[in-house]
C-alpha atoms as an extended CHARMM CRD file, in Angstrom:
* protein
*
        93  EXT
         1         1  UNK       CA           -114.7530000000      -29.4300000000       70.5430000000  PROA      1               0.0000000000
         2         2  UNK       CA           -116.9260000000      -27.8650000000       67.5810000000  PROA      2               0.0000000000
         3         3  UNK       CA           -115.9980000000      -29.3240000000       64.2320000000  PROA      3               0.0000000000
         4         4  UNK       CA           -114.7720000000      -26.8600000000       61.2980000000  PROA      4               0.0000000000
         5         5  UNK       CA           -115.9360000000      -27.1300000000       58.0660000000  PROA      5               0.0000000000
         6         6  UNK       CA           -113.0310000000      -26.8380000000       55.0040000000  PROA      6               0.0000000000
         7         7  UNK       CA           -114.7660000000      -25.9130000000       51.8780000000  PROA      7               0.0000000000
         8         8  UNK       CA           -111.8730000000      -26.8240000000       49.1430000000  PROA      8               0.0000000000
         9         9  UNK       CA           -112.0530000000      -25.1220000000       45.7190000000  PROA      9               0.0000000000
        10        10  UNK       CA           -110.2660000000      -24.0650000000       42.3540000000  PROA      10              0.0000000000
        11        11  UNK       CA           -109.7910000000      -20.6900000000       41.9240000000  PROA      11              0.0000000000
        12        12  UNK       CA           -108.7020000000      -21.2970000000       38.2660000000  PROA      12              0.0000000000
        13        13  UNK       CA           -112.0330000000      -22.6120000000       37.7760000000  PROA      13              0.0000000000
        14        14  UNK       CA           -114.2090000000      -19.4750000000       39.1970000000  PROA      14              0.0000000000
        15        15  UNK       CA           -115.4500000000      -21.6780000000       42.3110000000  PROA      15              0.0000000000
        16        16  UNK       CA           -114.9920000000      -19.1390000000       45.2690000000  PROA      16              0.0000000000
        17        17  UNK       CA           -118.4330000000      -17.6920000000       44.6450000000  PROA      17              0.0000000000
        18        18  UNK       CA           -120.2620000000      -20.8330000000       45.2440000000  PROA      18              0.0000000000
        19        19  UNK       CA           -117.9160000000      -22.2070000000       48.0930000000  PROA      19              0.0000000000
        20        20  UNK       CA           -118.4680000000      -18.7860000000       49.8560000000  PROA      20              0.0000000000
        21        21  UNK       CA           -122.2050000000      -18.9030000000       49.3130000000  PROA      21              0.0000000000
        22        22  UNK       CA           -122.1490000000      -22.6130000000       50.4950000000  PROA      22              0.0000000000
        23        23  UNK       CA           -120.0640000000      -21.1330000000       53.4670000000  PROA      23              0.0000000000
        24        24  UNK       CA           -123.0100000000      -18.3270000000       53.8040000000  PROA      24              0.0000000000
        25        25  UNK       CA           -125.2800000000      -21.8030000000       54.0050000000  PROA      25              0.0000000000
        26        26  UNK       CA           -123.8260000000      -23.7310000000       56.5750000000  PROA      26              0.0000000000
        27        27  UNK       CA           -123.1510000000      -20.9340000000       58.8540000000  PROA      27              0.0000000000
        28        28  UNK       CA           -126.4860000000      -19.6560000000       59.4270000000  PROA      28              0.0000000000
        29        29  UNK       CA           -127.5720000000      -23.1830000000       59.3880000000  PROA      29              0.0000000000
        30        30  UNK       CA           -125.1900000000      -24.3290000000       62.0560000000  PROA      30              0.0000000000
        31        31  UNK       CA           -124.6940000000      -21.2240000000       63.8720000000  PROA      31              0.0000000000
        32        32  UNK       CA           -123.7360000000      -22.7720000000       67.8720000000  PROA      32              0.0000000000
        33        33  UNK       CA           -123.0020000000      -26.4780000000       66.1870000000  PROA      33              0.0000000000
        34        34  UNK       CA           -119.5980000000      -25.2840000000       64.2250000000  PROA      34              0.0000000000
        35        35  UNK       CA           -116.3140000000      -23.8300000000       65.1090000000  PROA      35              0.0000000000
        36        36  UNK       CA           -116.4360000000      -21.8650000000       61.3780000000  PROA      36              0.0000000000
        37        37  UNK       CA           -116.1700000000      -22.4880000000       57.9750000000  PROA      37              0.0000000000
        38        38  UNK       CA           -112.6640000000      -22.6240000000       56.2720000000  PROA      38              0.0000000000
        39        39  UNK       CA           -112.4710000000      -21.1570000000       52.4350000000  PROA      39              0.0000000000
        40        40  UNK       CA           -109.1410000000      -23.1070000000       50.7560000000  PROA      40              0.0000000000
        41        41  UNK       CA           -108.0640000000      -22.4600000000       47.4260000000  PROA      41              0.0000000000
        42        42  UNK       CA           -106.7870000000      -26.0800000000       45.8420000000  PROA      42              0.0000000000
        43        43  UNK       CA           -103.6980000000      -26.6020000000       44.6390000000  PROA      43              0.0000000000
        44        44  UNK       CA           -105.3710000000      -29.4880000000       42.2670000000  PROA      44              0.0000000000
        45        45  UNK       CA           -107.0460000000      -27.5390000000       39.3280000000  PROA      45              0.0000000000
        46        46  UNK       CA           -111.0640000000      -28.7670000000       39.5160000000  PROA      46              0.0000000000
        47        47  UNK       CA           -110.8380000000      -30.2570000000       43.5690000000  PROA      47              0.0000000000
        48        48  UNK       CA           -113.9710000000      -29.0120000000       45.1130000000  PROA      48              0.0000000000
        49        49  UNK       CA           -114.2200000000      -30.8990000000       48.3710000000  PROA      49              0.0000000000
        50        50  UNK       CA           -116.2430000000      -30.5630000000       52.1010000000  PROA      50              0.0000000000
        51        51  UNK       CA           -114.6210000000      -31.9200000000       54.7390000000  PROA      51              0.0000000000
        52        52  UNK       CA           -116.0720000000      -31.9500000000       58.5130000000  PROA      52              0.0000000000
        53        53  UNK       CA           -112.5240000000      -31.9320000000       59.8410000000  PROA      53              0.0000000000
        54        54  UNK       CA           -110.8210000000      -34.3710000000       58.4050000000  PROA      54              0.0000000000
        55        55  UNK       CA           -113.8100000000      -36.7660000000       57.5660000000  PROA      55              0.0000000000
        56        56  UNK       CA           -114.5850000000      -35.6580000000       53.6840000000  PROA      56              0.0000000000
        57        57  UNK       CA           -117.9830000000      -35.6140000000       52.9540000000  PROA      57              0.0000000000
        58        58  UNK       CA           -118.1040000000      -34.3750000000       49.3510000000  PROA      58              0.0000000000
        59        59  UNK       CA           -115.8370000000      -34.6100000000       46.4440000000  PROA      59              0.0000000000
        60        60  UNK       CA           -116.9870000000      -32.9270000000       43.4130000000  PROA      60              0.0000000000
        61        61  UNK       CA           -114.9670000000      -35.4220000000       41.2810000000  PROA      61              0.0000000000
        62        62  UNK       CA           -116.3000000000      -38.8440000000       42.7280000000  PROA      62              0.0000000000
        63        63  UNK       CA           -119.7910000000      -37.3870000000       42.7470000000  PROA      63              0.0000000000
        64        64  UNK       CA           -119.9060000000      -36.1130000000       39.1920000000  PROA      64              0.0000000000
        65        65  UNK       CA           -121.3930000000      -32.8680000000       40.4650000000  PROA      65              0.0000000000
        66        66  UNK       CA           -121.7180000000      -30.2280000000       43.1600000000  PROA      66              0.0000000000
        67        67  UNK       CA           -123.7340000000      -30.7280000000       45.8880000000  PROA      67              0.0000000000
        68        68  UNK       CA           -127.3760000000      -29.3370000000       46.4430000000  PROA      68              0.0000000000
        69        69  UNK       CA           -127.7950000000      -26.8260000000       49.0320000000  PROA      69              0.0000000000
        70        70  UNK       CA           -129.8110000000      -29.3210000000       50.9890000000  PROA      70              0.0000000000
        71        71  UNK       CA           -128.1230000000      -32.4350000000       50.5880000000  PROA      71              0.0000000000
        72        72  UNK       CA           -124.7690000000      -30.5700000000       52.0620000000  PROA      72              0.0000000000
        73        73  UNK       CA           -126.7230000000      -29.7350000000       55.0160000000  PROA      73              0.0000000000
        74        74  UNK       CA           -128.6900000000      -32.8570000000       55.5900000000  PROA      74              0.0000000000
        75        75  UNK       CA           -124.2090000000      -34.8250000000       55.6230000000  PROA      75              0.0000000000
        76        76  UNK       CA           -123.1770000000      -31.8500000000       57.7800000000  PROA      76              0.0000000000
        77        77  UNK       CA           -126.3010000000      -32.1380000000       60.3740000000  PROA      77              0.0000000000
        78        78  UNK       CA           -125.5380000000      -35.8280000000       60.5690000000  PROA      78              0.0000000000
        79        79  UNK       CA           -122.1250000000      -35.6630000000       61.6050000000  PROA      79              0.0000000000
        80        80  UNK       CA           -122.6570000000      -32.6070000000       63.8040000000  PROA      80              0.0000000000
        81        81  UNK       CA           -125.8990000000      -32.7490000000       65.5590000000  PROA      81              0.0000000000
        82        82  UNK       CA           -127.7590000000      -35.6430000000       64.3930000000  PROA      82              0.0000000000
        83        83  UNK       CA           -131.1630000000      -34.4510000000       66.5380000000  PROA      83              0.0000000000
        84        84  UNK       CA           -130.9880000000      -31.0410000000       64.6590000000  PROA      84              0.0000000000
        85        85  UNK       CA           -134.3410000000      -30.7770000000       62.4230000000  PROA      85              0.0000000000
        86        86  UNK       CA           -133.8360000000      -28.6660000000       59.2340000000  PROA      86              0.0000000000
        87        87  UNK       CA           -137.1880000000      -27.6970000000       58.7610000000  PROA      87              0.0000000000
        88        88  UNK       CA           -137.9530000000      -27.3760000000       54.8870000000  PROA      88              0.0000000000
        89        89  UNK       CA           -134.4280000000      -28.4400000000       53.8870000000  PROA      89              0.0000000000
        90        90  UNK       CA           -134.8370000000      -31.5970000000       55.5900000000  PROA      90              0.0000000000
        91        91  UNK       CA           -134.9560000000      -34.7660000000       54.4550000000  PROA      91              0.0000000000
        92        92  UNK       CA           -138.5450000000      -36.5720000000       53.5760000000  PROA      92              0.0000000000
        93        93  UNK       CA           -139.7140000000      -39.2290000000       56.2580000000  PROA      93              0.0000000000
């Protein structure tokens, strides 16, 4: 079964811009690997968190920061297709 990704944001904080253009992202990126991409507003004011089901694989408050474009899709191809090359988003051998 294909894994959805749960992009969790504040809405009080003006996030659903980038989580929807970080949505944008990771579906053309993973079109075939992914079930979809799930939008949720947070109930916590500032939670901005990825999850790969039910794995999380960013937290905006541990990290300090959002995530870069490609860093999100380097953890996502990991979990998802490990063999899947990125091309310039990928990481440096």
């Amino acid at each position: 079964m294909k894994p959805v990704i749960t992009i969790t944001y504040c809405p009080r904080c003006g996030w659903m811009l980038r989580a929807a253009y970080m949505a944008q992202e990771i579906l053309t990126t993973f079109t075939g690997d992914i079930k979809g991409v799930l939008l949720e507003p947070a109930e916590i004011s500032g939670q901005y968190t990825i999850c790969v089901d039910d794995l999380i694989i960013f937290d905006r408050k541990t990290a300090g920061r959002f995530p870069e474009i490609k860093e999100l899709k380097q953890l996502i191809r990991d979990i998802v297709n490990p063999e899947k090359d990125l091309g310039h988003s990928d990481k440096k051998q």
